[in-house]
C-alpha positions, 0 to 999 in steps of 0.5 A: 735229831728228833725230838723222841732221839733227843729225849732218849738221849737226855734220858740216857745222860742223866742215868749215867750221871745218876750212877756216876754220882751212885758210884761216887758216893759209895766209893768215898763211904768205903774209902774214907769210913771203911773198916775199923774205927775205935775211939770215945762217945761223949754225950751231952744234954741240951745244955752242954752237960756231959751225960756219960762216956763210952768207949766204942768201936765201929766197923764197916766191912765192904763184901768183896763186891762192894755192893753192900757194907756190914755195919758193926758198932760195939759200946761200953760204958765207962763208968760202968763197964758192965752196961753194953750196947751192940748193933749190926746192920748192912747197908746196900748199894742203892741210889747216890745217898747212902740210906742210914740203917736205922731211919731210913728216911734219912740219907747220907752224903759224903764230900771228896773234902773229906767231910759228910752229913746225914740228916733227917729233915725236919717232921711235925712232931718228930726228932730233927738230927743232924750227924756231920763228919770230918776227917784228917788223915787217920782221925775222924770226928763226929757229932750228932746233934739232936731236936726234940719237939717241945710241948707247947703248942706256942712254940710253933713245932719248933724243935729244942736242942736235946742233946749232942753225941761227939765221937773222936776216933782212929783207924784202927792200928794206923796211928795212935789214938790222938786224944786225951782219954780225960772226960771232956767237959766244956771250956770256953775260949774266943774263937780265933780269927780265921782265913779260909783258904778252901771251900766247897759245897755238896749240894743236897739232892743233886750231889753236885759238888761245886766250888764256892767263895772263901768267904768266913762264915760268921761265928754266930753268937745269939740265940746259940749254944757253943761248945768248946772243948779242950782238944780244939774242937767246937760247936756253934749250934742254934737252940732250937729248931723249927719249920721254915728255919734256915740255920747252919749247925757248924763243926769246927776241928783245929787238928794241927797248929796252925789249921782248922777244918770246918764244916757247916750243915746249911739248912734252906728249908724244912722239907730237905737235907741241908748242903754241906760246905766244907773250909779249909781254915788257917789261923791269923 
């Protein structure tokens, strides 16, 4: 084989591989976020305050070739039932990250361990965000969590947490709805000793999913702001945020007695989307 056959032929492979992953990633979008979902917003401050609560209903309805998803959301709130915000985009079929509708500067990416992540990588003087997803059985939960840049020029365009939106939802007409429909306010708990029995990592970028060590990340202390709530769910994130930081923003889900899902939003740099890895947890 000459060269010019080999380049072709390494050509041809990689954009096999790019579609693979193209396909892969949308497929999972619409197996494990299609449809309808409905549940509750809760919305915090920087501080972890609750700000309000909404009642929402999102939905994701695939055409009948797949290659594009109407995304429909739909919020009241519920201190005042009056105040509504409704939205409708559609989402195309493009490259292996999904594009979010809003940024588009933003990419999604789902993992086959039932998780996912969108990301806005870090941008002087603008918003960081991060949204990270678990899933288990016919219940999601999600977070996004939200960096404002501060005004000081001491601060070295590091950005400050400004506020969290956490989202508990079910299919709708699969199963109950699994939560209390009590306001969650914070609580506060020792995080309990844990042994993962599965991990893996979504790699930015590339999208390659690869197996990584069993090993428990540490449930950082310093300079964090941790969020407990009544209904097992927690947050482990940094208060602020800035360029060159590596940093993890860490969901964690006990959704049953004895297990615990966890995901971890793996920031490297300021110019890229953070990995995403994905444990399995059981309590000890």
């Amino acid at each position: 084989m000459n060269n010019h056959q080999q380049t072709r032929q390494e050509t041809s492979t990689q954009v096999e591989q790019s579609e693979e992953k193209n396909f892969q990633q949308w497929h999972r979008f619409i197996r494990e976020h299609g449809f309808m979902w409905k549940g509750t917003l809760s919305r915090y401050d920087g501080e972890g305050r609750l700000i309000k609560v909404l009642n929402s209903t999102r939905k994701f309805t695939p055409r009948s070739d797949a290659s594009e998803i109407e995304h429909y959301l739909y919020f009241i709130n519920r201190d005042d039932p009056s105040k509504v915000y409704e939205r409708q985009w559609t989402l195309e079929k493009c490259e292996p990250s999904v594009i979010h509708p809003i940024d588009p500067e933003s990419t999604i990416m789902f993992s086959s361990y039932l998780s996912g992540v969108m990301s806005r990588p870090h941008r002087k003087n603008n918003v960081s965000y991060a949204e990270i997803y678990l899933n288990e059985g016919n219940c999601r939960m999600s977070t996004v969590i939200t960096y404002h840049p501060e005004d000081s020029p001491e601060t070295n365009n590091k950005c400050t947490l400004a506020n969290i939106s956490l989202f508990r939802e079910v299919k709708l007409e699969e199963s109950p709805f699994p939560w209390s429909s009590e306001k969650h306010e914070i609580t506060t708990r020792e995080y309990p000793r844990v042994q993962v029995i599965n991990s893996s990592m979504l790699r930015f970028g590339t999208f390659d999913e690869i197996a990584v060590s069993n090993d428990v990340y540490d449930w950082l202390e310093e300079d964090r702001l941790i969020l407990d709530f009544p209904d097992g769910i927690s947050l482990n994130l940094p208060k602020t945020f800035g360029p060159g930081d590596k940093d993890n923003l860490i969901l964690s889900w006990r959704y049953s007695r004895d297990r615990i899902k966890r995901a971890i939003a793996q920031f490297s740099d300021d110019t890229r989307g953070p990995d995403l890895i994905t444990q399995e947890c059981m309590l000890l």
